[in-house]
C-alpha positions as CSV (number, residue, x, y, z in Angstrom):
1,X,0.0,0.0,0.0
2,X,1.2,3.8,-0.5
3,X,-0.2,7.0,0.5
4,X,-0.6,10.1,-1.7
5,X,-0.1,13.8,-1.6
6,X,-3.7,15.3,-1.4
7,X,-3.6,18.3,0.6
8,X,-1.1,21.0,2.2
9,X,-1.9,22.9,5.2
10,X,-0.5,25.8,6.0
11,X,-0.2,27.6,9.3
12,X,-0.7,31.9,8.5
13,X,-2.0,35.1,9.9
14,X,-4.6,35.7,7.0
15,X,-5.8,32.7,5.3
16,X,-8.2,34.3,3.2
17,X,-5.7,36.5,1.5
18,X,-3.3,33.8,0.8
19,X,-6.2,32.0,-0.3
20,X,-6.9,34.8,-2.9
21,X,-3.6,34.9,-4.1
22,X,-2.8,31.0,-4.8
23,X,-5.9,30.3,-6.1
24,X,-4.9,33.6,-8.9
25,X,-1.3,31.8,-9.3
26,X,-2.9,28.4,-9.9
27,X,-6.2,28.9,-11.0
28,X,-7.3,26.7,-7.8
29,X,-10.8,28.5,-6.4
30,X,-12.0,28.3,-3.0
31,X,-13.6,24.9,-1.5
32,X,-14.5,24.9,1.7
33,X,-14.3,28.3,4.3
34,X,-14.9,28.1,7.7
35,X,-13.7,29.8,10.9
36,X,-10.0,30.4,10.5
37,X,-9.8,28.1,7.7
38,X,-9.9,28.0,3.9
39,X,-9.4,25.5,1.6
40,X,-8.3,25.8,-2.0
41,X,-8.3,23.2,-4.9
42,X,-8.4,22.3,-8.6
43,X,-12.0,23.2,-9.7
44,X,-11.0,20.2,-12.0
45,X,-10.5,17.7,-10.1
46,X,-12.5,18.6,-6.5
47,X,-12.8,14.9,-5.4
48,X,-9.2,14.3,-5.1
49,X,-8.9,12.3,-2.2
50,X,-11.4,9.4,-3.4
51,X,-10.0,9.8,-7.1
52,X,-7.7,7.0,-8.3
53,X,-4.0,8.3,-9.1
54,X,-2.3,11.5,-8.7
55,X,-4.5,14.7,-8.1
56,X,-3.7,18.4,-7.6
57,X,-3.1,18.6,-3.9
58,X,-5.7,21.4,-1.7
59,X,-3.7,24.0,-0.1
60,X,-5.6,24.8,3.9
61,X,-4.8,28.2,5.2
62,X,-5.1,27.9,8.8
63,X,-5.5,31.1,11.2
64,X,-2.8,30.9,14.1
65,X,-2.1,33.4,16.7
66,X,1.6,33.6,16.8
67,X,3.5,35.1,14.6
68,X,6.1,33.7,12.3
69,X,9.6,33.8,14.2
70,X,11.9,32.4,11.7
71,X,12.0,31.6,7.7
72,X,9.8,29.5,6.1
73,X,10.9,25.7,6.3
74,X,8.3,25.3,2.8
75,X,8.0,26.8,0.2
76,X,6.3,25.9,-3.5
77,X,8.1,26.3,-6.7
78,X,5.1,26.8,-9.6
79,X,6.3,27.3,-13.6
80,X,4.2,29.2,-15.7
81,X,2.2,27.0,-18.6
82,X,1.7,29.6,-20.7
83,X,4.3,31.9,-20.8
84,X,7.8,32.9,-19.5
85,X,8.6,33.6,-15.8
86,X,9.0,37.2,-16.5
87,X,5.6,38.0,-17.6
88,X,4.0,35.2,-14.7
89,X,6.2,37.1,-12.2
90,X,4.5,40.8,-13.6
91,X,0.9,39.2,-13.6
92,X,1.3,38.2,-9.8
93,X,3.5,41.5,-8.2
């Protein structure tokens, strides 16, 4: 048996603008918002835990109180699939 990557959570101070702004970088839209939380996907593919094979993963924002102390231990590296960097990098500044 083997396990797959379906979701990444992700601790923040404002989950609903990061939510805004991953969902514009990879045309993910909202899927579930509740108290402190929101949930982004593929609005492709929005059953990807039950679905057979690799899926998109979710990205969950989660509201935290603390502040971040030290540099992120994660980050995601994303390519543009319609253009070059330069003009992805000028539609999301």
């Amino acid at each position: 048996m083997t396990s797959k990557l379906t979701e990444l959570s992700i601790d923040c101070e404002d989950p609903a603008g990061l939510a805004r702004f991953w969902c514009a970088v990879l045309g993910y839209e909202v899927q579930d918002e509740e108290d402190g939380l929101v949930t982004i996907g593929s609005p492709e593919v929005p059953e990807g835990k039950r679905r057979p094979g690799p899926v998109p993963p979710t990205l969950t924002f989660a509201l935290v109180p603390e502040g971040k102390l030290v540099k992120n231990r994660i980050h995601l590296d994303v390519n543009p699939t319609d253009g070059d960097q330069d003009d992805e990098v000028r539609r999301l500044l």
